[in-house]
C-alpha positions as CSV (number, residue, x, y, z in Angstrom):
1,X,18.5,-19.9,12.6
2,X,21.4,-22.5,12.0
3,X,18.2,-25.4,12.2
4,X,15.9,-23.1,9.8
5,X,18.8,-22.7,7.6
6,X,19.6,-26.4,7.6
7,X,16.1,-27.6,7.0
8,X,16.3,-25.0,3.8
9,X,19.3,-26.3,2.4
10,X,20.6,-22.6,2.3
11,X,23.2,-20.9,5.0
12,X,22.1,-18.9,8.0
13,X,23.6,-15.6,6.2
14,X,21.8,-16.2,3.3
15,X,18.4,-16.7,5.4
16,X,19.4,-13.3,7.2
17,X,20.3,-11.5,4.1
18,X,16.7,-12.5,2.6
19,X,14.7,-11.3,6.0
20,X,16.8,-7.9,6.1
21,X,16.0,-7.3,2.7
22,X,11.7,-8.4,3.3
23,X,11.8,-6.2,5.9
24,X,13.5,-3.1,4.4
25,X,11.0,-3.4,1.6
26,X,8.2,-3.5,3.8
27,X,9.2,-0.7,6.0
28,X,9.6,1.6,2.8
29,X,6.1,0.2,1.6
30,X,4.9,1.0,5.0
31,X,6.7,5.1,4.7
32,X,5.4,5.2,1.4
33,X,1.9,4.3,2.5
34,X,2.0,7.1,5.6
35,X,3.4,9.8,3.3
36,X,0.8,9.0,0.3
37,X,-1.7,9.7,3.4
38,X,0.0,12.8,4.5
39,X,-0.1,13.8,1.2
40,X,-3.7,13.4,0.6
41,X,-4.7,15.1,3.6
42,X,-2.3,18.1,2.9
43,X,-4.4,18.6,-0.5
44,X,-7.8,18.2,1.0
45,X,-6.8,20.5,3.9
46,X,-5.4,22.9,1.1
47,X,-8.6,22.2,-1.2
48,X,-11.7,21.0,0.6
49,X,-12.4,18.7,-2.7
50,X,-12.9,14.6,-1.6
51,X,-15.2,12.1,-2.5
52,X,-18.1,11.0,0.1
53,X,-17.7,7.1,1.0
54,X,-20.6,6.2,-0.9
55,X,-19.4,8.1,-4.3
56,X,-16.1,6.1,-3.7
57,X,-18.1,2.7,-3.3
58,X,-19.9,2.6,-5.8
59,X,-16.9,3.3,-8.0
60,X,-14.6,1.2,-6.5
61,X,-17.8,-1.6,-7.0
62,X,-17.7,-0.7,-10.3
63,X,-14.1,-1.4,-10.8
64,X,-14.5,-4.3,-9.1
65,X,-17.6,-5.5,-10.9
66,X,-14.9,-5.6,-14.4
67,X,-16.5,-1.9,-15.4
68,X,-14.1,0.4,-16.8
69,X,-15.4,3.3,-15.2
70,X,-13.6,6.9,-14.9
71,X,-12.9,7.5,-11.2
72,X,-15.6,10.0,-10.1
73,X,-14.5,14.2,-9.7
74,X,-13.9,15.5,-6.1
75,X,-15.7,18.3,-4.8
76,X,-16.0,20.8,-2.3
């Protein structure tokens, strides 16, 4: 740490400080990302309405082809 630091120009703290903080951000990111799931298959369990893969394609194709297209209605 004390060479990383060095070759940085910055103190080891600071370097540890800066990791601690990266990593807390992507553990909440990471949280986030498993409850958003969690979420999503609580309301199709409650529902039954999704999207088939190829509805969801082709939109997000559109998207990604510059199209500003409205996301496509679930069903059951």
């Amino acid at each position: 740490m004390r060479r990383l630091a060095a070759s940085r120009e910055r103190s080891a703290g600071s370097l540890m400080r800066e990791e601690i903080s990266q990593y807390v951000e992507r553990e909440e990111r990471r949280e986030a990302f498993i409850r958003d799931g969690r979420e999503a298959w609580d309301d199709y369990s409650r529902t039954g309405l999704h999207l088939t893969e190829a509805e969801a394609d082709r939109w997000l194709a559109d998207l990604e082809a510059g199209e500003d297209v409205v996301p496509p209605r679930c069903h059951g």
